[in-house]
Structures are given as structure tokens and as C-alpha cells.
C-alpha positions in Angstrom: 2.6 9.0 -30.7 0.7 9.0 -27.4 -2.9 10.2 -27.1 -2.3 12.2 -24.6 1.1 14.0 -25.5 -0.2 17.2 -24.7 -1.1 16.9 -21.4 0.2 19.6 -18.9 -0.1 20.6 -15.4 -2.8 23.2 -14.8 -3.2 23.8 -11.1 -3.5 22.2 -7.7 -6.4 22.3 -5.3 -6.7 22.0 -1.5 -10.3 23.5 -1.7 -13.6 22.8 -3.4 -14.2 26.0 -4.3 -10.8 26.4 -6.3 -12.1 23.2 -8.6 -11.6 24.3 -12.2 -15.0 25.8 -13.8 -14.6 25.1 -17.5 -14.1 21.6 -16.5 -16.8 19.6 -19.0 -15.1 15.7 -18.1 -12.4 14.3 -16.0 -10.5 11.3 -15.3 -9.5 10.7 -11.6 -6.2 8.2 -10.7 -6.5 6.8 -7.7 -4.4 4.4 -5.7 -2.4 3.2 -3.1 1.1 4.8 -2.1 3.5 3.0 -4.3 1.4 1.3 -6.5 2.7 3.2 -9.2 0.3 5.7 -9.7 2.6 8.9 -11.0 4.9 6.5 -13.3 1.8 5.4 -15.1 0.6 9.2 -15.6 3.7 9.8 -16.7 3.9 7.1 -19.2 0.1 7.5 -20.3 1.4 10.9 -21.1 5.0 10.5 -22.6 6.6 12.9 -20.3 8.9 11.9 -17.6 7.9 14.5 -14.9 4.0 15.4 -15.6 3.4 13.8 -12.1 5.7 13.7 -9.8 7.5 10.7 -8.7 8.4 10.7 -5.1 10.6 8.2 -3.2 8.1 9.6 -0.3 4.7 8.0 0.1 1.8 10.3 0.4 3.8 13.5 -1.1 0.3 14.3 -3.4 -2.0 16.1 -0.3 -4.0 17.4 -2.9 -5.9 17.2 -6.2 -3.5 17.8 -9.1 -5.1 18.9 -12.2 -3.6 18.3 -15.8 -5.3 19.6 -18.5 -5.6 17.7 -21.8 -7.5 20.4 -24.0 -11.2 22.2 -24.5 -12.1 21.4 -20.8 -11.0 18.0 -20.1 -8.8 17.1 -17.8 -6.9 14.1 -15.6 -7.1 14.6 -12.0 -4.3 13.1 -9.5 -5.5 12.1 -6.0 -3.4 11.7 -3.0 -2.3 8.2 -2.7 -3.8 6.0 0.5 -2.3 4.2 3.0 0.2 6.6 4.0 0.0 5.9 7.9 2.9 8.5 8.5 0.9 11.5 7.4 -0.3 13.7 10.3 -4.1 13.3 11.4 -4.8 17.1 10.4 -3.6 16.3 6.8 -5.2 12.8 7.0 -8.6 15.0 7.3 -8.2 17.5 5.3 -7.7 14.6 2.5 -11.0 13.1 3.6 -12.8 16.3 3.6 -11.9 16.6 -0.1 -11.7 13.6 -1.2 -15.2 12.0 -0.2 -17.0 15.4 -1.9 -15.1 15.3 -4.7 -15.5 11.8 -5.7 -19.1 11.5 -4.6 -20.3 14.5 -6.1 -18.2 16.1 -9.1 -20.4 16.4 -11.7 -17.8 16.2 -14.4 -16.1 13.0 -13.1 -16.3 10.7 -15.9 -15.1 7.7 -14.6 -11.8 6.8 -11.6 -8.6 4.7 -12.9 -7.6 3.0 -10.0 -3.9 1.9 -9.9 -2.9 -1.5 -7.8 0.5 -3.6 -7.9 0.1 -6.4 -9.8 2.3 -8.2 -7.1 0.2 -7.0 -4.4 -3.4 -6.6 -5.6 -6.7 -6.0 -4.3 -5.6 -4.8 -0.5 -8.2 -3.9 1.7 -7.8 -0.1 1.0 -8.0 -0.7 -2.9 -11.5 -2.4 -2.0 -12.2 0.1 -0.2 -11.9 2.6 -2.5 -13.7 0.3 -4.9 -16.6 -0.6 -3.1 -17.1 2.7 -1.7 -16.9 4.7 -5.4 -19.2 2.1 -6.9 -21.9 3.9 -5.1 -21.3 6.5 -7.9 -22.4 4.6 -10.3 -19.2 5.7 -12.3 -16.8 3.9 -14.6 -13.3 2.0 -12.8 -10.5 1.1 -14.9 -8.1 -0.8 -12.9 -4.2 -0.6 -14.0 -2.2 -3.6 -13.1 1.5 -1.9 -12.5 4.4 -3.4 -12.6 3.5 -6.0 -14.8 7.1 -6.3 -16.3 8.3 -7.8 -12.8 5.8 -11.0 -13.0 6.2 -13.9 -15.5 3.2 -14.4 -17.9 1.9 -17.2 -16.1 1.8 -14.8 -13.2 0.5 -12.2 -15.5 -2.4 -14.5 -16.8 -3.1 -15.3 -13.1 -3.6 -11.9 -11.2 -5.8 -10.4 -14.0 -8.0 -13.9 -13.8 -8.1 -13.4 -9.8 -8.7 -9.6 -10.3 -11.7 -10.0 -12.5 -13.2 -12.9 -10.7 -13.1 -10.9 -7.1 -14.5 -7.8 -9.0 -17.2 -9.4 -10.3 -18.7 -10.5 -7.2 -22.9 -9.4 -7.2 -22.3 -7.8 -4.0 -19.8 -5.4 -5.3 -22.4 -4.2 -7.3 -19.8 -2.8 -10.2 -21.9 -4.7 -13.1 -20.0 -4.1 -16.6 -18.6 -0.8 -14.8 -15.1 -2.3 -14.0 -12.5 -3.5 -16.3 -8.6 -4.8 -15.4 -5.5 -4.5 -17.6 -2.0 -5.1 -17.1 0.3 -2.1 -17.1 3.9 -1.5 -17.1 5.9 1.9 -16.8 9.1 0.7 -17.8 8.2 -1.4 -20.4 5.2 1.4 -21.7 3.2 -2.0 -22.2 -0.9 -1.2 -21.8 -1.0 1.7 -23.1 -3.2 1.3 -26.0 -5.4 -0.5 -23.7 -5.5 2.0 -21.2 -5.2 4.6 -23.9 -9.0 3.6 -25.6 -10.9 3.3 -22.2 -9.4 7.0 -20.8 -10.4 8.1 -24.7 -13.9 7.0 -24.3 -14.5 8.6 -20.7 -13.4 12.0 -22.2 -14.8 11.7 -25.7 -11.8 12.2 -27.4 -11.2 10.1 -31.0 -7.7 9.7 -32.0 -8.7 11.9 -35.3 -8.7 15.0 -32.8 -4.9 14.1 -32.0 -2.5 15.9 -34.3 0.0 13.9 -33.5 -1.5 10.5 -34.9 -1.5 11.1 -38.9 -4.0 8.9 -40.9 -0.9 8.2 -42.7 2.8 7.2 -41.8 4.3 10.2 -44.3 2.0 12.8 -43.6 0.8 14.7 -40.6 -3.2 15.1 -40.3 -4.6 18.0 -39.0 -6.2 17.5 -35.1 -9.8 18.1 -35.7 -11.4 20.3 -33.4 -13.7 18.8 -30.0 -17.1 20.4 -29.6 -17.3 21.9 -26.4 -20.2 21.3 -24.4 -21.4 23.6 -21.3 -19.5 22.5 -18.1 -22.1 21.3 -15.0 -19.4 22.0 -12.5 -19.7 20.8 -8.8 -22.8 20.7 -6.8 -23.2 20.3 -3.5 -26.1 19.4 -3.0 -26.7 16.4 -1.2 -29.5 13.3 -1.7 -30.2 11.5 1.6 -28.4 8.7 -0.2 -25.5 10.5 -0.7 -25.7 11.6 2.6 -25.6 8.3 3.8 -22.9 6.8 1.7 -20.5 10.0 2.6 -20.7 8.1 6.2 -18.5 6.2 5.0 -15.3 7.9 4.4 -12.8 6.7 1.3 -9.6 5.2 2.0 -7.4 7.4 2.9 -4.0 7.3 4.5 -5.4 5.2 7.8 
């Protein structure tokens, strides 16, 4: 069963101050408008409708918070590159977005979804470049891998890796690539062990993987650690580096 079954919606935030408090680690997805990003929360999470899947780009104007248990939580970002959105909501997604990235002190790491038929646009390097300043984790998911033949497949995730590995993005080991496919729920493990590592979750804890096939194991409890929370204070290299807004809907 998936790792993260029991996921479920928690709340939705439109301002910094409403971030959740007993928040101890999160996972942020990230990525452009229609790259796939709610079908593969969805899938990561075995439910059909967690996230919602809109035929309109840019629906998600805020942060949607799911919570996986004992203060951990996934965190859906609007997508970018939604030039139909109107300038005041274009903004107000900028004046959340660059704070909450840049500064969230529980913000394990960002999974950064790109079509694997359209990868590495400017925006999603962008967004890359811009969030390596964190010094934080990326995990990029490859969607739609099921609509490219494995030659194809073997190709993009070569050309990914090579362009993220450039010295002057400055990612280091930080970044890793994967293919990923919503209908075909391919990439899930993969993408299952690196979101399990972020949050410090073992698949013992998940009551829902038995040690054995006939019998059910009991999910063994997480120790809770004290939540930081999100500061706002501001280093004069942060200050600098929030110049330079993230990607969003331009």
C-alpha cells in the first residue's frame, strides 16, 4: 500500500501568519501549470481527489496544506506560468511565495514537477536556481513519462541531470531526477523513499505495509520533535536573494 495513504487536506493559507504551528517538517510541490503537479499528489497519495485537478491553469492561488501525521505535512504551491491570472493575484502569490520558500524553517526540501515532454523551461530554472539559494533538497518528477518511448525516457533524464549539474547552478548532490507517471502510478517507490527521507518517516511507522504478506504490523509511533516554525527574520543575504522574486505566473 502507498506510504502516504493517509494523507488528508488540512487547511489552506493566503497569509503567513495562518502557517500551521505544529508543523516539525514539510514537503513543498512546485511546478509549472500543467506539468502535472496535482495528478502526481494524488497518485503519491492513492486518492483520486486529495489535490485538485483542474482543467484551469493556475486554480491553486494559495498554499494547500495536507497533513501526513505528528506534524508533517505536504504543502501545494500555486502553479507558475499562468499569464491569465490578474496582476493583484500574481502579487499576492509572490508575496507568499518568496517568504515562504526562503524562510520556512520547517521546509524540508521542494519536489519540483516538469513534463517530461517539455522539461527544464525557463520558469522551472527559475524556480530552480532561485530555491538553490536555500540550500534545500529538490527532487524533480518527470510526469508524463508513460507518453514517451524508453529511448525518450533514457534521454530526457540524461539531458535533465546533465543541465542540473552545471557548477554554476550550485545544487551539488542537492538535486535528483526521476521519471514519473500518473496513469501508470510508475515512480512511486522512487519518489516514495526520497519524500520518506525529507520527513523522517520509515515504512515500519506505516500500518498499512505489514512486515509480512498475511499479517498486518502495527504502525510504530514517530517521535515528535519541537516545531521551529516561521521566522522572519531576514540575513542581508536573504534580503538580497528575495530581490529576486520566484517564478510565478509572469
Amino acid at each position: 500500500m502507498p506510504l502516504f495513504k493517509h494523507a488528508v487536506f488540512h487547511t489552506t493559507v493566503a497569509n503567513l501568519g495562518d502557517l500551521p504551528a505544529d508543523s516539525v517538517c514539510e514537503v513543498a510541490f512546485a511546478g509549472r501549470s500543467n506539468a502535472g503537479k496535482s495528478s502526481a499528489i494524488n497518485t503519491l497519495a492513492d486518492h483520486t481527489r486529495l489535490a485538485f485537478v483542474s482543467k484551469t491553469p493556475g486554480r491553486t492561488q494559495h498554499l494547500n496544506y495536507f497533513r501526513l501525521g505528528d506534524g508533517r505535512y505536504w504543502v501545494d504551491l500555486p502553479g507558475y506560468g499562468f499569464a491569465k491570472a490578474p496582476v493583484e493575484i500574481r502579487d499576492q502569490w509572490e508575496g507568499l511565495l518568496a517568504p515562504y520558500l526562503m524562510h520556512r524553517s520547517p521546509l524540508a526540501g521542494l519536489v519540483l514537477i516538469m513534463d517530461s515532454r517539455h522539461p527544464l523551461t525557463e520558469l522551472d530554472l527559475q524556480m530552480i536556481d532561485w530555491f538553490a539559494q536555500t540550500g534545500k533538497p529538490i527532487h524533480v518528477l518527470l510526469s508524463k513519462a508513460d507518453k514517451l518511448t524508453r529511448n525518450e525516457q533514457a534521454r530526457v533524464v540524461r539531458e535533465v541531470k546533465a543541465s542540473l549539474a552545471d557548477p554554476g547552478r550550485r545544487l551539488g548532490e542537492r538535486c535528483s531526477v526521476q521519471l514519473f507517471s500518473s496513469l501508470k502510478h510508475s515512480g512511486v517507490e522512487e519518489a516514495e523513499r526520497v519524500l520518506a527521507g525529507w520527513l523522517g518517516i520509515a515504512p515500519a511507522e506505516n500500518a498499512d505495509r505489514p512486515a509480512k504478506p498475511e499479517a498486518a504490523g502495527k504502525a510504530a509511533r514517530p517521535r515528535k520533535r519541537g516545531a521551529m516554525g516561521w521566522s522572519a527574520r531576514t540575513s542581508e543575504k536573504m534580503r538580497a536573494a528575495q530581490k529576486q522574486k520566484p517564478p510565478v505566473n509572469r
